[in-house]
N, C-alpha and C positions, 0 to 999 in steps of 0.2 A: 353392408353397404347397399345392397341390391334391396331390401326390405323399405332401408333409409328411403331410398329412390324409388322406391313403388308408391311409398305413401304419399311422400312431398310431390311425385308427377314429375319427376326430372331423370337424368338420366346417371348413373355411377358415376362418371367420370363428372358432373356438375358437385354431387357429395364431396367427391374427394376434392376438388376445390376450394370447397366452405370446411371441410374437415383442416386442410394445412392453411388456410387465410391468406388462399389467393387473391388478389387484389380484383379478377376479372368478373365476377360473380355481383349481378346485380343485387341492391340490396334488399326488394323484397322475396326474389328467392332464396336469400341468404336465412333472411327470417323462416321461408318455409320452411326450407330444410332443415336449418336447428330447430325449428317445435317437433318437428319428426326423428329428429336424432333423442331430443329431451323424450317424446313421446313413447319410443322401445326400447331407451335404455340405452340407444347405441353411445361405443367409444370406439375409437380410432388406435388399433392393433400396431402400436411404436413398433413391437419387435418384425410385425410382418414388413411395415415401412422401411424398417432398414435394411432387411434383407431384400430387397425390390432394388434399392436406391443404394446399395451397398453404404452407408454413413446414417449415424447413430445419432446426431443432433443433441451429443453430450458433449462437453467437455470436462474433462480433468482439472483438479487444482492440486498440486502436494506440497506440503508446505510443514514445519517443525511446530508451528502453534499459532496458538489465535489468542494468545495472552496480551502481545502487547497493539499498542493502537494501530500501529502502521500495516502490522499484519491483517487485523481482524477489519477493518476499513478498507483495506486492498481486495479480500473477500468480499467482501459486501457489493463495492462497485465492480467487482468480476460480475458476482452474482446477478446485479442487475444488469448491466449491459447484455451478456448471453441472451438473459428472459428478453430482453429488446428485440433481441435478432433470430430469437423463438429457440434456443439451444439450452435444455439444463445440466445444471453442473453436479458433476461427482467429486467429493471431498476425501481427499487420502492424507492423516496426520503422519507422520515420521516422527516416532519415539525419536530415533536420537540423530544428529547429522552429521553421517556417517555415506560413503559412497554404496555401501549394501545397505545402507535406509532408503535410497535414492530407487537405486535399479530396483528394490522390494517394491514399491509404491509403483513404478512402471509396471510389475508383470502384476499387480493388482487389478488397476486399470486397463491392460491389456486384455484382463479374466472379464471387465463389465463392459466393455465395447466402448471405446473412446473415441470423438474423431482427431482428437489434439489434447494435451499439455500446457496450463501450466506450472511455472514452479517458482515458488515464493522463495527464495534463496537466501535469505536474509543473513544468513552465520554463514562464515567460513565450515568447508568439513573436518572432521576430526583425522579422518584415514586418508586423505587425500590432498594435492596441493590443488588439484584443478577440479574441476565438474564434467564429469564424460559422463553421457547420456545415450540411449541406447539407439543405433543410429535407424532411420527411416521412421521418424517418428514427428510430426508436428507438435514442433516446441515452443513456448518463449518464457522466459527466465524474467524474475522480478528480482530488482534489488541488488545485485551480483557483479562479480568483474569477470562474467563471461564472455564480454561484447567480442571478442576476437572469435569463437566458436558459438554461438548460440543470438540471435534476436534478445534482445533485452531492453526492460524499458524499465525508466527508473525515476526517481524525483531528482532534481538535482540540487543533491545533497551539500554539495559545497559551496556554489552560487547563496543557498541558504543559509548556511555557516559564515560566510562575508556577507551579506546586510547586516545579519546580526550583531557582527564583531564591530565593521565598521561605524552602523548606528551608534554603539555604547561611546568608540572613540570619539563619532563628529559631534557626539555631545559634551566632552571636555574630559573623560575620564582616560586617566595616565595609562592603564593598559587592561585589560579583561580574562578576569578568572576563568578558567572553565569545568565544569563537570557532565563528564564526558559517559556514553553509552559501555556498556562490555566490550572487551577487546576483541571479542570474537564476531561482532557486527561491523559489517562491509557498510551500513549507513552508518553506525558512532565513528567507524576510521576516517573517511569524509571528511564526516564534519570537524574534526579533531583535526585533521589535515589544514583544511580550508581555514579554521579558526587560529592555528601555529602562524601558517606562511601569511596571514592579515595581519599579523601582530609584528612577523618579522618585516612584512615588505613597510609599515609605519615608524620603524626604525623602535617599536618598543617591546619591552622584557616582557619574554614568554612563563608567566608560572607556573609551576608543575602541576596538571592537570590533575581532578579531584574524580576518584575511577567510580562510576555508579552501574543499575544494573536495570535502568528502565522503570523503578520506584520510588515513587514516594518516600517511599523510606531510606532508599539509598541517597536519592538528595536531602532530605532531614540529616542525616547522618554526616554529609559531606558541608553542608551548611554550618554544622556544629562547629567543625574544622575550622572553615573561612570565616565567619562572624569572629571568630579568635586575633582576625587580624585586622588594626584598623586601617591600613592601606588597603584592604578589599572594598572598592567602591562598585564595580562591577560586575556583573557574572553571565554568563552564556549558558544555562543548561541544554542538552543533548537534546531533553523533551520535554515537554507539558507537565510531566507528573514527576519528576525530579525538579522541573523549578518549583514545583507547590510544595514538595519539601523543603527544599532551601529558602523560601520564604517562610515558612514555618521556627524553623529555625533563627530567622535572625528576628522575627516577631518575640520571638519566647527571649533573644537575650537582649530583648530592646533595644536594636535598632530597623529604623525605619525605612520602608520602602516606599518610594524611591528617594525618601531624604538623605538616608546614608548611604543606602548601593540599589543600584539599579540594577533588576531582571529581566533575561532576556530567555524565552523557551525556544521552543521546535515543536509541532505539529499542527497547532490552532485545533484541539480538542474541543469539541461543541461546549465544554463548561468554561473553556480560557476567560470570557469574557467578565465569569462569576468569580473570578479569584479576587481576594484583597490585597491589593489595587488588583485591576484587572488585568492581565499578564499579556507584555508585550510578547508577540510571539512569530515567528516562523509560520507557514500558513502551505499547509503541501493541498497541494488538488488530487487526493483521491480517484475523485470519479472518475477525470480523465485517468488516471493511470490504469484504470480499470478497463477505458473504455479504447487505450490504446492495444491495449491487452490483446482483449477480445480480436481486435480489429486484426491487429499482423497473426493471431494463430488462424482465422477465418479465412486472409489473402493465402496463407501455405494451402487450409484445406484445399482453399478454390486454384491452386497451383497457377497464384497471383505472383508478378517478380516479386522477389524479396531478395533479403542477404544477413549473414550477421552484423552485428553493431550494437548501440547503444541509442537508445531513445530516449533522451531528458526531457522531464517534463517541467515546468520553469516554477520556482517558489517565488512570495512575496511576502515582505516583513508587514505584520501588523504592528501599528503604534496605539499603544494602549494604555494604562496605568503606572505601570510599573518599572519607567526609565526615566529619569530625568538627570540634568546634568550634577555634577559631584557639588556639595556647599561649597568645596572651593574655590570653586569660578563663580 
């Protein structure tokens, strides 16, 4: 830094300003100093910083996979928001979800200097009824029904589950199928919730739910089921890539969408729009969820109020191809 500042004609403490993107720093010193920084080669010593400033400018994410959409999108807007507010993230996967997958993935994280957590919670644990976390730790939980012990923020999954359900009704169909996520996801119970009590509080028959597992293939499969019966005029899947199965399926035994039954997803998958017809769908925001994230585990670090709870973030139904009211009305 001293070398930086001999050559550019400023002083250390002006470097270390243009080094962390202090706002104070006019902008043609800003240029001298980075040609002088580019000129010897100079970088900026993170691990000295943190021991100075005691805080790592990392965050933590642990989470069981990045397979399906809600996860690997929830990452992505972690990802960016942090780069926003200049903080990179450490990725810790958990083999299996399990409460010593959980606490393993902590003392991991704890081994690379984190300043915060967080945790993609998406499944129930296998060894546990609750989620205990290791305390003195800046946390926040995605996904989860830990809002009574932990900060959490979540899409809200049942608010989305009712456009959905309700749409298929106010357009004249007698009641709406559903295939629903694994039983072991805190979003497929939700929505499978929210989707029952729309069906009950309209005074109509709930059909025994068609169990899928987040694929394509498992709505193909469950579509096979329901095209079998010609009272299935409507269907609600779980997510995007289970409705494009079960439209698949009722394509292959010739009937039409949305002439014979109408489909309804969950996520707005950037190709929703490409499906034939194009698939009316449930629409979660992301980014925000990302960017709420960020925000409450930064107010802990900055020992900003906070509290446990739950932070929904609000869905909205897109109308797209793939609904229309039953030929019998």
């Amino acid at each position: 830094m001293a070398d930086v500042a001999r050559l550019a004609g400023v002083s250390s403490q002006t470097v270390s300003r243009v080094s962390t993107g202090h706002p104070s720093v006019v902008e043609s010193t800003r240029q001298q100093v980075l040609a002088a920084m580019q000129e010897l080669g100079y970088r900026p010593n993170s691990a000295a910083r943190a021991l100075k400033r005691g805080e790592f400018r990392t965050l933590g994410v642990i989470l069981f996979t990045l397979a399906t959409t809600g996860n690997s999108r929830t990452v992505e807007a972690i990802l960016a928001q942090a780069a926003q507010e200049g903080y990179a993230i450490t990725l810790i996967p958990v083999a299996m979800p399990t409460q010593d997958g959980v606490l393993g993935a902590f003392t991991r994280l704890g081994e690379l200097a984190v300043d915060g957590v967080v945790v993609i919670m998406e499944v129930h644990l296998l060894d546990a009824a609750n989620l205990e976390l290791p305390p003195n730790m800046q946390v926040v939980v995605v996904d989860s029904d830990a809002g009574e012990r932990y900060p959490v923020v979540d899409t809200d999954q049942a608010d989305g589950a009712r456009q959905a359900t309700r749409h298929l009704l106010e357009l004249g169909h007698e009641t709406v199928w559903h295939v629903s996520g694994p039983i072991e996801s805190f979003a497929a119970g939700r929505r499978t919730q929210a989707w029952r009590e729309t069906l009950e509080a309209a005074g109509k028959t709930v059909p025994p739910p068609q169990l899928g597992d987040w694929t394509a293939e498992s709505g193909y499969q469950a579509g096979l089921v329901l095209a079998q019966n010609p009272g299935c005029t409507a269907i609600f899947a779980a997510n995007d890539q289970m409705a494009l199965g079960v439209m698949r399926a009722f394509h292959e035994q010739g009937r039409s969408i949305p002439g014979d039954v109408s489909v309804v997803g969950f996520d707005d998958i950037p190709d929703a729009h490409a499906f034939f017809p194009p698939l009316t769908t449930v629409h979660q925001d992301f980014a925000e969820v990302g960017r709420r994230c960020v925000e409450g585990l930064l107010r802990q670090i900055r020992n900003e109020p906070g509290s446990p709870g739950t932070d929904l973030v609000p869905t909205r139904l897109v109308l797209r191809g793939s609904t229309a009211p039953p030929r019998s009305a």
